[in-house]
C-alpha positions in Angstrom: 0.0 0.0 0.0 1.0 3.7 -0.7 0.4 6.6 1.6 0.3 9.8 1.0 3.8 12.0 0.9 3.0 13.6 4.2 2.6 10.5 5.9 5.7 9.5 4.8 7.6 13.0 5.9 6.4 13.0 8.9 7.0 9.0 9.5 10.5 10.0 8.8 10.9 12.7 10.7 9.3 11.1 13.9 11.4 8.1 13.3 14.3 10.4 13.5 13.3 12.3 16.3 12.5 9.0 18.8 15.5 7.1 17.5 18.1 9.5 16.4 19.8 9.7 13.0 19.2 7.3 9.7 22.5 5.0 9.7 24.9 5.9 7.1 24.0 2.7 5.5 26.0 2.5 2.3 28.9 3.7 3.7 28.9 1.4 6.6 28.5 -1.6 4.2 31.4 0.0 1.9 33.4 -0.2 5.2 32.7 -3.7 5.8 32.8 -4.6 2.2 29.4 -6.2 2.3 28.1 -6.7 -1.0 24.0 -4.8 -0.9 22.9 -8.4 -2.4 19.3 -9.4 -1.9 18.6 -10.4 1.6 16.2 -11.5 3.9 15.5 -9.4 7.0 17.1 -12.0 9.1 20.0 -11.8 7.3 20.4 -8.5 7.2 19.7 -7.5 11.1 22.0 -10.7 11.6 24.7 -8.1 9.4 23.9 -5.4 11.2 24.4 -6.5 14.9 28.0 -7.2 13.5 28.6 -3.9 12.1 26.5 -1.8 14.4 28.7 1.5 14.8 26.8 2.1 18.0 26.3 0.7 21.4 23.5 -1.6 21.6 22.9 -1.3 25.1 23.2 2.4 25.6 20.6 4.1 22.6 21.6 7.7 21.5 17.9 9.2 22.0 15.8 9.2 25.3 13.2 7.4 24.0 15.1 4.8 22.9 17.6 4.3 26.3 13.9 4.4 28.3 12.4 1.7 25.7 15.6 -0.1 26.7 15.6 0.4 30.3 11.9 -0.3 30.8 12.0 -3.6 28.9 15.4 -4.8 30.8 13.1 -3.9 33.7 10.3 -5.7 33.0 12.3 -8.4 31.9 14.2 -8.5 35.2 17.5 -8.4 34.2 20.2 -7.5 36.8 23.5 -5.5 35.9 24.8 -9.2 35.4 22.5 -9.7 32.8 22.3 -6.6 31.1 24.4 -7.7 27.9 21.5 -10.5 27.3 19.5 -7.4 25.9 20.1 -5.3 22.6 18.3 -2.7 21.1 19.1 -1.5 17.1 18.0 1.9 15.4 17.7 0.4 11.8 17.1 3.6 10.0 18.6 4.1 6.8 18.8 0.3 6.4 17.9 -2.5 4.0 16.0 -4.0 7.6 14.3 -0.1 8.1 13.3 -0.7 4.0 11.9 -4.1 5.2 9.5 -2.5 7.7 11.5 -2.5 11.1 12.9 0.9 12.4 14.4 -0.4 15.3 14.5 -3.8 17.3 15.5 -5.7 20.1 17.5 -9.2 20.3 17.0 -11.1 23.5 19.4 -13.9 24.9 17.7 -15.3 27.7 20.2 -16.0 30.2 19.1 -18.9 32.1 18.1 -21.0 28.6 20.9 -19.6 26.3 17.6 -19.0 23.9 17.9 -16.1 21.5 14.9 -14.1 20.1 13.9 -10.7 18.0 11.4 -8.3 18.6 10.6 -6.0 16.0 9.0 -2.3 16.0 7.8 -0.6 13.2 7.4 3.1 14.3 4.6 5.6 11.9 2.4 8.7 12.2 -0.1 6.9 10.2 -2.9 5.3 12.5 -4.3 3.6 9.9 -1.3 1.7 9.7 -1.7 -1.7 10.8 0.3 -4.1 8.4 1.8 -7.3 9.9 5.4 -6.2 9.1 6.7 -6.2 12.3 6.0 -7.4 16.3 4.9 -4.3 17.2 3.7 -0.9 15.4 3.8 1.9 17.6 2.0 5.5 16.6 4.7 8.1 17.3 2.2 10.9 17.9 0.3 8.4 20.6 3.9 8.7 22.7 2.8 12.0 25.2 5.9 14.1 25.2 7.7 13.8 28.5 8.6 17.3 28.6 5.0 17.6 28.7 3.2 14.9 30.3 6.0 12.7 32.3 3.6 10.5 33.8 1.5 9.6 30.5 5.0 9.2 28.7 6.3 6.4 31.5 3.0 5.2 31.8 3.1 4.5 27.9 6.8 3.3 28.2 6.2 1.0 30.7 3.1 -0.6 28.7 5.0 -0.8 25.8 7.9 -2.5 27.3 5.3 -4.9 29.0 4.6 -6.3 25.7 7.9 -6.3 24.0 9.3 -8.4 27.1 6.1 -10.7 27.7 6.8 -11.9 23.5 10.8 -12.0 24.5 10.4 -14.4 27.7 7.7 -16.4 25.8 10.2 -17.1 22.7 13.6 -17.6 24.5 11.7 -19.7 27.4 9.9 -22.7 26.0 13.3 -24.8 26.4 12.7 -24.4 30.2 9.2 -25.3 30.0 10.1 -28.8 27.0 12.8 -29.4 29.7 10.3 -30.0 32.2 8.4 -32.3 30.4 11.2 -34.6 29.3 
């Protein structure tokens, strides 16, 4: 489907402003001399946790580090742990083109499971294509300058779900393990 041009500047410029800049993407793949073949997703976020010219852990924007800190929260990681839980910007990428802007990879610590949770971010709220885990409406975020308790209140459900899908994906080895 096609939207309009103005859903599409001010999907970009949203993107930009909860997740911080696109990703020099050519550039970084001239770098690494990675051929821009066709991929799948999978491949390509498997590429980009390689070459990721950022920290993973620590997200350049607010909203991002908070995503990050809620859902280590709610996944109840301690400062042990902490590693187990990645977050990638993807804009600018072949996996941003494929309908993810940013996502998390899980490795569940006590199972050794690993698991992906992709976000798709838009202004469009009538939006709702399967492309990734979750599709969040930027202009549905409240502004924490404005409204701190509706923006944590937002975080903390949206980290709720994001950690609820990790623990279910990287923890059925503890439950098969029971069984056997």
């Amino acid at each position: 489907m096609e939207y309009p041009q103005e859903y599409k500047y001010q999907g970009f410029e949203a993107e930009e402003q909860l997740l911080g800049h696109k990703l020099p993407w050519e550039k970084i793949l001239k770098e690494n001399n990675i051929s821009p073949d066709r991929r799948t997703r999978k491949e390509w976020q498997q590429i980009l946790q390689h070459i990721y010219p950022e920290n993973p852990i620590v997200p350049n924007k607010k909203w991002g580090k908070d995503l990050y800190d809620f859902t280590a929260d709610k996944l109840e990681l301690d400062i042990d742990d902490i590693e187990s839980l990645k977050f990638y910007n993807s804009l600018g990428t072949d996996v941003d083109r494929m309908g993810v802007d940013c996502f998390f990879v899980f490795k569940n610590p006590q199972t050794g499971k690993e698991a992906v949770f992709n976000i798709d971010l838009t202004t469009n709220l009538q939006k709702d294509e399967a492309k990734s885990d979750l599709i969040i409406h930027a202009q549905q975020i409240p502004d924490y300058n404005k409204n701190e308790n509706g923006y944590i209140a937002e975080m903390k459900k949206i980290a709720e779900l994001i950690a609820k899908d990790l623990k279910s994906k990287t923890e059925e080895t503890i439950y098969q393990n029971k069984l056997n």
